[in-house]
C-alpha positions in Angstrom: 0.0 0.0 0.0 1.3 3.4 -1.0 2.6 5.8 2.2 0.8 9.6 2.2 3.2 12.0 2.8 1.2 14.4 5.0 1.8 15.0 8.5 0.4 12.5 11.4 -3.3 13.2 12.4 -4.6 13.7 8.8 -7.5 11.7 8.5 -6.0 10.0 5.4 -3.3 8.3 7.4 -3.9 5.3 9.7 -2.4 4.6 13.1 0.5 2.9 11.2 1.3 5.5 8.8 -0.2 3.9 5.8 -2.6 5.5 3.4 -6.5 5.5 4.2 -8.0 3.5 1.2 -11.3 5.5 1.7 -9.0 8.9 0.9 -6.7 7.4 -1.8 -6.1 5.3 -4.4 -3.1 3.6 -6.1 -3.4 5.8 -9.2 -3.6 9.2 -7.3 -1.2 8.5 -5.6 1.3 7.3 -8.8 0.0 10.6 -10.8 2.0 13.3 -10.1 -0.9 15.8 -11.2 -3.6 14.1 -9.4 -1.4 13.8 -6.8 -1.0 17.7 -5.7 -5.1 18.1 -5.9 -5.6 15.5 -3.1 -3.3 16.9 -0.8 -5.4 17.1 2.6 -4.8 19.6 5.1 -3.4 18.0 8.5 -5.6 17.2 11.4 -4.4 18.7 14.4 -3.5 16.2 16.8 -6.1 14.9 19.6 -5.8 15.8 23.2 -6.7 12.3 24.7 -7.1 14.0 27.9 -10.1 15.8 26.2 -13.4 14.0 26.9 -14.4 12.4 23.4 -11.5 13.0 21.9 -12.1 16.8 21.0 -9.6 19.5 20.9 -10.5 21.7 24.1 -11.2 25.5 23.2 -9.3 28.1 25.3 -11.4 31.2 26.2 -10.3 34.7 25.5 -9.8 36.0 29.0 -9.9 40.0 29.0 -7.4 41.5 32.0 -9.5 42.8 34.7 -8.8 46.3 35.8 -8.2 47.2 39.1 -10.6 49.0 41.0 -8.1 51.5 43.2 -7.8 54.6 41.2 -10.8 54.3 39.1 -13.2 56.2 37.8 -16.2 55.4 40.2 -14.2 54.1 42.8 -15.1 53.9 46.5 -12.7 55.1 49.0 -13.9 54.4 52.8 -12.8 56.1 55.8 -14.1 54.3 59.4 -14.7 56.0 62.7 -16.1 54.3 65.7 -17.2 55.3 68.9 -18.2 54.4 72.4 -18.7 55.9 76.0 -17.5 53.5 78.3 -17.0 49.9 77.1 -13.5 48.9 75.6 -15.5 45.6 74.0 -18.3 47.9 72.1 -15.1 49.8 70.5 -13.0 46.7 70.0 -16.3 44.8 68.1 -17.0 48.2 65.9 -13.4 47.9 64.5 -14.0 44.5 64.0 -17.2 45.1 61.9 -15.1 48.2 59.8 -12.1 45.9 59.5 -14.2 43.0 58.5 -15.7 45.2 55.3 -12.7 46.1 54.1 -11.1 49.3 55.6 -7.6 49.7 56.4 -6.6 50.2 59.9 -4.9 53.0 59.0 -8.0 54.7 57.8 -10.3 53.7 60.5 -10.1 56.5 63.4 -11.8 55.3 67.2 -12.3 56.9 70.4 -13.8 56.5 73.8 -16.1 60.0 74.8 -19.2 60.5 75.3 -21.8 61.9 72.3 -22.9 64.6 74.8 -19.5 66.4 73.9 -19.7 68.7 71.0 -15.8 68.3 70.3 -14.7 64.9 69.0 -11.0 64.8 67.9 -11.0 61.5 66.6 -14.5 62.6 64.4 -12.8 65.5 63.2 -9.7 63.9 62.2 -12.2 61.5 59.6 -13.9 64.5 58.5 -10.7 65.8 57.7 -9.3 62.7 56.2 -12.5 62.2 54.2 -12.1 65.6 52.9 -8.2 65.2 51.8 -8.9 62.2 49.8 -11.7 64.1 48.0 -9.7 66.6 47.0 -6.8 64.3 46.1 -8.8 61.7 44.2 -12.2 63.8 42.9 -13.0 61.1 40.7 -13.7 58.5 43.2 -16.6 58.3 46.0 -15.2 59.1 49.2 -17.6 57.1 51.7 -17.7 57.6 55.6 -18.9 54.5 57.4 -19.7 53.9 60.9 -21.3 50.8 62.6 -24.3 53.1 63.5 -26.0 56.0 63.1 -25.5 56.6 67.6 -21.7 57.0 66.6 -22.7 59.9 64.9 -24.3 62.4 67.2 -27.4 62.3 69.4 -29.6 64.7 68.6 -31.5 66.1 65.2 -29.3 69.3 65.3 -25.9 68.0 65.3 -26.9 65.1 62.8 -28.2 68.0 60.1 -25.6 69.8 60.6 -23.2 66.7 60.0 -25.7 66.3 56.6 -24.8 69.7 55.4 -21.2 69.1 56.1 -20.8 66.3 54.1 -23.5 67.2 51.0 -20.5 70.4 50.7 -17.7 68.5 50.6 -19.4 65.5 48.6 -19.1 62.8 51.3 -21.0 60.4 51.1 -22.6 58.2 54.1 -22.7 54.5 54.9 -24.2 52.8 58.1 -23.5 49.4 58.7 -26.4 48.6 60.7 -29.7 50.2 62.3 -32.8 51.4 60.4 -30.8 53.3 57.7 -28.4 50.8 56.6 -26.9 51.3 53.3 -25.2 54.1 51.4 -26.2 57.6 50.7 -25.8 60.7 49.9 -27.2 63.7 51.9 -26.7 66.1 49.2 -30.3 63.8 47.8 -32.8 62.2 48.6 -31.0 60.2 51.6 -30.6 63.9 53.3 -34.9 63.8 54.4 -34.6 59.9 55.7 -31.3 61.7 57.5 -33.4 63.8 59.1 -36.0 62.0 59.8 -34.1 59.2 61.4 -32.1 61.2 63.6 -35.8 63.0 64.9 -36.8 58.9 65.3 -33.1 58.9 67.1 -34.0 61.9 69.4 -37.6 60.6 70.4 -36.3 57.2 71.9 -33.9 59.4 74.0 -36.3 60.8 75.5 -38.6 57.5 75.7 -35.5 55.8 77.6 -35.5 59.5 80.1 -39.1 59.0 81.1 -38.9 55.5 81.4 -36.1 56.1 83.8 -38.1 59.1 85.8 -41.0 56.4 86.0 -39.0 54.0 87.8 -37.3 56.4 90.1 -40.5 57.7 91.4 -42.2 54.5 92.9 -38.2 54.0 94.4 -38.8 57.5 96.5 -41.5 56.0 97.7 -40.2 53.6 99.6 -37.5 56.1 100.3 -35.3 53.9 98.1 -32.3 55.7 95.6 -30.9 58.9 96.4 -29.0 60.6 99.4 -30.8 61.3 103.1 -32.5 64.7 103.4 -30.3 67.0 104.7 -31.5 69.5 108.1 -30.0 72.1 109.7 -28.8 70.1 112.8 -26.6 67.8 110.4 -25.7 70.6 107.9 -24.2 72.4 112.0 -22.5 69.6 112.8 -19.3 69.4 111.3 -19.1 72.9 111.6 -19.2 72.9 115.3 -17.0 70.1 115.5 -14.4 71.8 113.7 -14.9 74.9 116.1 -14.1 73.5 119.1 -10.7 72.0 117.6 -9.4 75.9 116.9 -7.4 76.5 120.1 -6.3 79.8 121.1 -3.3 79.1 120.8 -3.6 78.2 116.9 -5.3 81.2 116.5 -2.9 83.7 117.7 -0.2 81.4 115.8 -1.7 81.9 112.6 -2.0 85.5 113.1 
């Protein structure tokens, strides 16, 4: 049987080299002529590794861009708060931490909300603002745990609003009634404000609730100091009397 010269895999060649009898014949292969118009193209070679035997199809993978530095962006910065408890801070930078804020970009502090100066709060505004300018493309985002950490009552809070809608700061709360991102400059600044009154009422729920239970406690003349009277108000002032000698007193003049 005549040999094909094509290259392995062509489907006119058999596993042992010779010629298919289904692709040629003795006198194509003997005439020159007829021998150039049956040249087949080469199969390429089977990947037995491929299920049934098929040539696997590599995908066009596009590079991915990254998303620090563009357009549409988000830039975070983090600020947590409490009062008292080292475990309520510690579990707010947790929760900041856990969505993907750097450390250094996070800013904490223990005070309470009834102060009006916050340096740690001031020091994220002021952060927040720098990357804005530095990066005006981008949406510069300040998140907090919860809306508390912000301020306490509807004046401060609006105030806050206005700041940020001039600067273009956006807001994000991680949990609460208003969690999600938004922008106070829109629509998100009337929920801001109403939130905050919402804030302000249970404030004042939690006072009266408290002035409820300290009455029936007077009552029973339970909570709070003794009455003071006149005889016990005299008292150490007379016993501090009769200690001044005349002696001392000519001394110290």
């Amino acid at each position: 049987m005549p040999h094909c010269h094509v290259q392995p895999g062509s489907p006119c060649r058999s596993s042992s080299g010779a010629v298919a009898s289904t692709y040629h014949t003795g006198r194509f292969t003997n005439v020159p002529a007829w021998r150039r118009n049956c040249a087949c193209r080469p199969r390429p070679a089977v990947d037995r590794a491929c299920p049934g035997g098929r040539t696997p199809r590599l995908r066009h993978q596009s590079p991915q861009t990254p998303r620090r530095g563009h357009p549409g962006a988000d830039i975070r910065v983090g600020y947590a708060r409490c009062s008292h408890a080292t475990r309520e801070l510690q579990s707010q930078l947790d929760a900041l931490a856990a969505y993907g804020i750097p450390r250094e970009k996070i800013f904490a502090e223990k005070v309470s909300s009834h102060l009006r100066v916050r340096p740690k709060f001031e020091a994220a505004l002021q952060a927040a603002r720098q990357i804005k300018v530095h990066a005006p493309h981008c949406r510069v985002i300040l998140t907090v745990c919860e809306m508390k950490r912000l301020g306490r009552d509807s004046a401060e809070l609006t105030a806050l609003a206005d700041h940020l809608s001039a600067h273009g700061i956006a807001l994000e709360i991680l949990a609460g009634p208003l969690t999600g991102i938004y922008d106070p400059a829109g629509t998100g600044r009337v929920l801001f404000a109403f939130f905050a009154a919402m804030a302000e009422t249970e404030r004042e729920n939690i006072r009266e609730a408290t002035l409820e239970g300290l009455n029936p406690a007077r009552r029973k003349n339970h909570g709070g100091r003794p009455r003071s009277s006149p005889r016990t108000c005299c008292t150490p002032c007379c016993a501090a009397a009769r200690t001044v000698t005349p002696s001392t007193t000519s001394a110290s003049t």
